[in-house]
N, C-alpha and C positions, 0 to 999 in steps of 0.2 A: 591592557589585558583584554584577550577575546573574550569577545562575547561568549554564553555558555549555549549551545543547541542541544535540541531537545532529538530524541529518537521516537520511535510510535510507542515505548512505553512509557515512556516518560508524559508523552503526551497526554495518553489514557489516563493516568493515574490521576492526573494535574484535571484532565474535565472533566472525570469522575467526581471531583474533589471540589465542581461547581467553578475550578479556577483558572477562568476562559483570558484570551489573551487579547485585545480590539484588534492583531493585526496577525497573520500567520503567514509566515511562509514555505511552504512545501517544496521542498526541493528534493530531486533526485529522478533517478529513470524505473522506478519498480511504480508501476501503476495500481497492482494492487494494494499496496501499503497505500499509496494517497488516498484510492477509494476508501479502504477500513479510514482511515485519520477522517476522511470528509463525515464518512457516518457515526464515526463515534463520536465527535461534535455536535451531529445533531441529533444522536438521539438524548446527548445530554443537556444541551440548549435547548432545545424547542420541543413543545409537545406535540404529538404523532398527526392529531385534528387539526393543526394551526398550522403546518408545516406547508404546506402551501401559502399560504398566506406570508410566511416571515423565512420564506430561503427562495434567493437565485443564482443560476447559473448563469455567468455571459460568458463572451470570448473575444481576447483582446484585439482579435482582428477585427471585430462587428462594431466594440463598443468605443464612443469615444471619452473624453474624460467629462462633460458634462452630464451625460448619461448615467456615467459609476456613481459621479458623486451625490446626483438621484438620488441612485437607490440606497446609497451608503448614510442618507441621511432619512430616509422613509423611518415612520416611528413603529416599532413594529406594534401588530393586533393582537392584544391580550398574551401578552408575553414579555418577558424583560430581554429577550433576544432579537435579534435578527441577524442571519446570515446568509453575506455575498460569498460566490465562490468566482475566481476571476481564472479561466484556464487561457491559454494560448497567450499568455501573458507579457513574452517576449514582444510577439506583435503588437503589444499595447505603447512598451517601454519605445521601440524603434518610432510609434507614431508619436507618441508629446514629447521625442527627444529632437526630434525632427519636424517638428511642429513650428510654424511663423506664428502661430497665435498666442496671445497675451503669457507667456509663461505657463504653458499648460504641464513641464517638469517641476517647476515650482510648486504651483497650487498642487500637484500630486503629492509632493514630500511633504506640505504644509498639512495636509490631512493626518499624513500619517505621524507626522511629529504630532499634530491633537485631535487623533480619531473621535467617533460618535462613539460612547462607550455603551451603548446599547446595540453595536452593528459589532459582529464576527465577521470580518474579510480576511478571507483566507486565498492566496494570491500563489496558484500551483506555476512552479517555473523547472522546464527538465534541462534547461541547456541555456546557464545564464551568462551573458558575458560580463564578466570581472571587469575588462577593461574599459568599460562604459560606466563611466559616475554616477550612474542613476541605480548601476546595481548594489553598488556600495554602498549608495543611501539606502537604498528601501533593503538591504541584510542589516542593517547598521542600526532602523527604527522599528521593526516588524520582529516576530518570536519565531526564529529559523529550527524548522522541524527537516535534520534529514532523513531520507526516505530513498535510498540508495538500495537496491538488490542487494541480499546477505553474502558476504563470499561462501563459494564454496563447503568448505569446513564448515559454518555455521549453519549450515542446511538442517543437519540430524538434531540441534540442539532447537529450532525452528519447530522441525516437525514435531518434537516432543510439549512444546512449550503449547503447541495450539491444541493437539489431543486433549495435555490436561486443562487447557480454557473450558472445553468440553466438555470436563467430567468422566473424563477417561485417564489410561496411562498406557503406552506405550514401550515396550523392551528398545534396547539402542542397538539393536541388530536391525530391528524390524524396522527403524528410520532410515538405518543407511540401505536397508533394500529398497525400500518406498523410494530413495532418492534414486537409487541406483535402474532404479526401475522408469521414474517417471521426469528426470532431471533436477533444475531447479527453478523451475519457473511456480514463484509462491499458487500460483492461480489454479493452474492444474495441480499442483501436490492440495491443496485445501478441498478440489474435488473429490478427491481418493481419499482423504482422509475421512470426509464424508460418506462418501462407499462404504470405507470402511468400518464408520460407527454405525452405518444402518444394518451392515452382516453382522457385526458382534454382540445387535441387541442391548437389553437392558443387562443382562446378568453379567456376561462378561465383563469385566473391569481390565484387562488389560490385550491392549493388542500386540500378538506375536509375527512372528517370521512366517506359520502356516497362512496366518490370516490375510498376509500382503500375499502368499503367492497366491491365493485363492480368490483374492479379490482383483489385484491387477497384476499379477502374472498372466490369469488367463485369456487377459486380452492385448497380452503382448507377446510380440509375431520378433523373433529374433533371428539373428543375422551373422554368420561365421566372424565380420568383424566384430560384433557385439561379445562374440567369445573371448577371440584375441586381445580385445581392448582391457576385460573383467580381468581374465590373466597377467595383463602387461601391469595392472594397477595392484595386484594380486587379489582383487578382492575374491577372495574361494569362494564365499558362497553366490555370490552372483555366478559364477562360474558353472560351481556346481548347477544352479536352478537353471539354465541358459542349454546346460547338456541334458537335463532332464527333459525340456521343453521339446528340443532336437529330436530325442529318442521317442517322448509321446506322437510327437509329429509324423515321423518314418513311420512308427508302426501304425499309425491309422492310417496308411496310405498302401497297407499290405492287405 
């Protein structure tokens, strides 16, 4: 039976819930989900004062495996935490797999079959290869969070879910303009969305269709194929707002 992976909410809830895991593995190509997963770990692990003191960053091409296992056994300072973040991590697996010295694939999988249960190593990989044993091990003893870019379609239900983290709500016209407007990349939509709860203030409780054209429509400069495209997918209202843009355009240029 597979193993069961976790998602970013799945995640959250679980270290919300104080119930951290000694070994993580981040996999996927959306860089902003691994940053949110990096930080919501620590802001629930470690206190904000200490946090230097009990979290590092290395990179698997810098670090070798004497060095991780360091720090992976450092006791943390007035905390029951500490946490490694290991990125470029591929470059780590290609050096102790390839390694003449004493079994340095070994002694890595021996950690992780009996980590430091005081150390969070969380071990970011965008591009693993399956066909190397060493990746099977370490998916196989470590708690695999994926972290994969949302398709498409799940864009507007995205934008809705993090408005209301915020204390807001959003209409489902006004996500899919936001998307249709700003694509899908989570990093820039979490910008705008941001925009967007700074124009709506406190009173307003929900944001509409005016409010995205008014916050990034107007600083969006559109393009005859940008027309064709809205049409060819039917979405009308983009359509609509794209020929309004055009006609505001022409006429300030009379």
């Amino acid at each position: 039976m597979e193993k069961e992976r976790l998602d970013f909410d799945k995640l959250r809830f679980a270290v919300k819930h104080k119930n951290f895991s000694p070994v993580y593995i981040f996999y996927g190509n959306e860089e902003f989900l691994i940053e949110e997963s990096i930080k919501t770990i620590l802001e629930n692990a470690l206190d904000s004062g200490l946090r230097d003191f009990n979290f590092d960053v290395v990179y698997g091409n810098e670090i070798d495996l004497q060095g991780l296992l360091s720090l992976l056994y450092l006791l943390p300072v007035m905390s029951p935490k500490r946490v490694v973040v290991m990125r470029n991590a591929e470059k780590f697996f290609s050096k102790i797999s390839r390694s003449r010295k004493a079994k340095d694939e070994e002694a890595f999988t021996n950690y992780l079959k009996k980590p430091n249960p005081d150390a969070i190593f969380i071990i970011v990989l965008n591009e693993p290869d399956f066909e190397k044993e060493i990746y099977k091990k370490v998916f196989d003893l470590g708690t695999v969070v994926d972290l994969k870019a949302p398709y498409d379609w799940q864009i507007p239900s995205w934008i809705a879910k993090r408005v209301k983290e915020k204390g807001k709500d959003i209409t489902g016209d006004a996500c899919k303009l936001l998307q249709a407007y700003v694509g899908n990349s989570l990093r820039d939509l979490e910008n705008e969305i941001t925009k967007l709860l700074i124009f709506i203030g406190d009173d307003k409780k929900v944001i509409d269709i005016e409010d995205v054209k008014q916050v990034v429509g107007l600083s969006r400069l559109f393009t005859v194929f940008d027309l064709q495209k809205a049409i060819g997918e039917r979405n009308l209202q983009l359509a609509i707002t794209i020929v309004e843009r055009m006609l505001k355009w022409v006429n300030s240029l009379q």
